[in-house]
ZAMARGU-4260 file (C-alpha; in steps of 0.2 Angstrom, whole numbers, plus 5000, padded with zeros to 4 digits):
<rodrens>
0) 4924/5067/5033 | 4912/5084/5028 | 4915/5099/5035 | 4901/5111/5032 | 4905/5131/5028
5) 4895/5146/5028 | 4897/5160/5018 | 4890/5174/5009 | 4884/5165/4995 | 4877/5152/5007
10) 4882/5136/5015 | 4891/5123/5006 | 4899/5105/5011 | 4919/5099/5007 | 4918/5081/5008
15) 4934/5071/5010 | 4936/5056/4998 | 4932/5039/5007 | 4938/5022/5002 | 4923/5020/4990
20) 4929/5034/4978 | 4948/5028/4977 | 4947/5018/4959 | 4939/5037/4954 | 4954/5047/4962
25) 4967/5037/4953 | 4960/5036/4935 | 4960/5056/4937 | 4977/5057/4947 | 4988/5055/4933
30) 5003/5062/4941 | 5006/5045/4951 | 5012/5038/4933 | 5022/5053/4930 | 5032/5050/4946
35) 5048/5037/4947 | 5045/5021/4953 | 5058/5023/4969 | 5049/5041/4971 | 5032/5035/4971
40) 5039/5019/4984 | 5049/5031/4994 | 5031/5043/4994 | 5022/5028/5000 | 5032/5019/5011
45) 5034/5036/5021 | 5012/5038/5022 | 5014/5019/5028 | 5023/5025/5042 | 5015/5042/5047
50) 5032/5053/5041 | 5028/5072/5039 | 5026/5075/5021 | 5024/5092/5011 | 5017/5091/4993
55) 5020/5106/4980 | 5012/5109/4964 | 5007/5122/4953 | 4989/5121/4951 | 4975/5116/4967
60) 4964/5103/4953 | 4983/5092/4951 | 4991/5095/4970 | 4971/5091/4977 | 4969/5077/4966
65) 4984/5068/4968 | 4985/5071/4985 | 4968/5063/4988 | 4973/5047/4975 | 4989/5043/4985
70) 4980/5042/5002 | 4968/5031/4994 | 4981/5020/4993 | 4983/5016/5009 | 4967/5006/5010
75) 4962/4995/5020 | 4969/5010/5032 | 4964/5025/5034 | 4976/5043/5036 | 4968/5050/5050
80) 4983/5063/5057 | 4983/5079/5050 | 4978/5082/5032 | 4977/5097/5023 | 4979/5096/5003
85) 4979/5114/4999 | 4984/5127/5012 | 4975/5139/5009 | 4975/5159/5012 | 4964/5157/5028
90) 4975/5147/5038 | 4994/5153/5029 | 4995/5163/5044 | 4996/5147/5053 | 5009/5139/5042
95) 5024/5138/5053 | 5013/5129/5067 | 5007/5117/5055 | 5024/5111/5045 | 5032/5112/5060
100) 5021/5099/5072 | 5027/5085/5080 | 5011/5074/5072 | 5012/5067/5057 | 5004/5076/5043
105) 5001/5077/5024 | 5001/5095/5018 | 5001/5103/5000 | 5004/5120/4996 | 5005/5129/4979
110) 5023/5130/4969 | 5022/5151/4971 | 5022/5149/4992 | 5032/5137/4994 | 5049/5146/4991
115) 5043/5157/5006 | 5039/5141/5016 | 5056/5133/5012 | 5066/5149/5018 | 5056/5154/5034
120) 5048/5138/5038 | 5056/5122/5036 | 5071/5124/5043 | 5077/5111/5056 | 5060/5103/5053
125) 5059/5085/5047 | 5050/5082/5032 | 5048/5074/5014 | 5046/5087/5000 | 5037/5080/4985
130) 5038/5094/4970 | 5024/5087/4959 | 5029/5098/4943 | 5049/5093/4944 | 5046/5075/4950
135) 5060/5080/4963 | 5063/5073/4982 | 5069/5084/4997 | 5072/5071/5012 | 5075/5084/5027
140) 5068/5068/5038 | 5082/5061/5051 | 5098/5051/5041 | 5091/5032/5049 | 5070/5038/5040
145) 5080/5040/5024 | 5084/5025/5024 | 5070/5013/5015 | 5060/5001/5029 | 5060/4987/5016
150) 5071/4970/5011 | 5079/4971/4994 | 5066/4957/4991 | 5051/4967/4995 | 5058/4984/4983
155) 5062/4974/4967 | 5044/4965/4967 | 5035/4983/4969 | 5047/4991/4955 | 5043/4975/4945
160) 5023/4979/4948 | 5023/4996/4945 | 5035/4996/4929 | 5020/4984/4922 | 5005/4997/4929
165) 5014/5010/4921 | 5015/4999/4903 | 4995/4995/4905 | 4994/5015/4907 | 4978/5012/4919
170) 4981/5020/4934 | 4967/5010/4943 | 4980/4998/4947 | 4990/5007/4959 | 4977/4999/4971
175) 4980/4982/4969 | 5001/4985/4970 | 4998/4994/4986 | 4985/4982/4992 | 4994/4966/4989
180) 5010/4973/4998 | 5001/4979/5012 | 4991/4962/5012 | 5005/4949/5018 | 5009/4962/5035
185) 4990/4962/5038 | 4988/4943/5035 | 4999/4941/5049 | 4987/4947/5061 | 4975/4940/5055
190) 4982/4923/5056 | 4987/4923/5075 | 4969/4930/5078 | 4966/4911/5080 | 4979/4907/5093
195) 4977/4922/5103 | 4971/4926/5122 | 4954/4936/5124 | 4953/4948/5137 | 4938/4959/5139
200) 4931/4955/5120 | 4950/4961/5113 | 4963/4949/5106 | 4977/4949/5115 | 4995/4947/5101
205) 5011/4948/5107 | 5022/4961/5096 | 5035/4948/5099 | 5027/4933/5088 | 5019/4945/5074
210) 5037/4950/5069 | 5042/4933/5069 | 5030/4928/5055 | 5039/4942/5046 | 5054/4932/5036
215) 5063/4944/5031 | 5074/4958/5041 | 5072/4972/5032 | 5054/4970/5031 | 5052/4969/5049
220) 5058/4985/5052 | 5043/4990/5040 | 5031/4977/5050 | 5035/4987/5066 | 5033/5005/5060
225) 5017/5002/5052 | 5009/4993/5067 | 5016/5009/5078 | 5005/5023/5068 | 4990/5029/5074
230) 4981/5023/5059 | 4987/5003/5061 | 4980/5007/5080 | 4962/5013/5072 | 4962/4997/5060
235) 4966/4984/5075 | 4953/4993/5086 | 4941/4992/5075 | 4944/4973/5072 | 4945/4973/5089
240) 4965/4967/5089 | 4977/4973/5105 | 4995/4971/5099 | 5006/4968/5117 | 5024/4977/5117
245) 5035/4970/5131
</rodrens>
């Protein structure tokens, strides 16, 4: 997206990263190889499934960047619930409406607010904090989103993958984990696509038989949350894909 700006000095344009630029964003996001392997899965799983999150970090070129590089990793989908990777002065006044909204949101604020944030702001609210310069996680989300949406199975295999992109020290590869454990609950889809009613132009799948192709409990659980966010509604709209709930 661009949002253009006037100012004093002129007009100028902020262009939001689009899926072409994510190999870019994550050689340059260097944080992601900083953070734990259960952090980083725990950070991702909660985007998958349009939690609230908070970012904080010291300086706006690190908390930008690596806000930017993990939403890349979300590809083939696309974030499209609040985003806002640095909060700044103009809308601070605004801060305790935005942390506290019902939508799902990716925020980042600088390490110096976010003491005020935490006190004034956050209470009772449900939301990950991710502090980029201690690599720390404050879970304030409800006891049962704690818990992670995944098998055993499904964690090891992405721990495995992302110990060996951290060995190879090329960030690029964060795509490909995400990509290829994202790839088996799309695949799904696409696979019953065949057998599927039309109505109107639109396949017609039943919720129902989509989990069933999902073998393993714990990643059902995952299967169902991810096709319940706005963004899994975007992708399926545009592929022209109705998923039925009874």
């Amino acid at each position: 997206a661009v949002v253009s700006t006037q100012s004093t000095g002129g007009s100028y344009e902020v262009k939001r990263p689009g899926p072409e630029d994510r190999i870019t964003l994550l050689q340059h996001a260097c944080l992601l190889g900083q953070l734990r392997k259960n952090s980083l899965i725990t950070i991702m799983l909660a985007l998958f499934t349009e939690s609230k999150v908070l970012f904080v970090d010291k300086t706006l070129s690190s908390l930008t960047s690596t806000l930017h590089a993990l939403t890349s990793l979300l590809y083939p989908l696309t974030w499209v619930c609040i985003y806002i990777p640095m909060l700044s002065k103009g809308i601070r006044k605004d801060v305790r409406d935005l942390v506290q909204s019902p939508s799902p949101y990716i925020i980042g604020i600088l390490k110096s607010d976010y003491p005020r944030v935490r006190t004034n702001e956050l209470q009772d609210t449900e939301v990950l904090v991710v502090d980029l310069t201690t690599k720390k996680l404050t879970d304030l989300r409800r006891e049962q989103d704690r818990v992670l949406p995944i098998s055993d199975a499904t964690k090891k295999a992405l721990k495995v993958k992302l110990r060996e992109v951290k060995k190879k020290k090329d960030q690029a590869k964060h795509s490909e984990v995400w990509q290829n454990f994202l790839k088996p609950f799309l695949n799904h889809i696409d696979n019953l696509c065949g057998e599927a009613e039309t109505k109107d132009g639109v396949r017609q799948i039943p919720m129902e038989s989509y989990l069933a192709k999902v073998t393993e409990q714990g990643d059902q659980v995952f299967a169902e949350k991810l096709l319940s966010t706005q963004m899994s509604q975007l992708y399926l709209q545009k592929n022209k894909i109705r998923m039925l709930r009874q």
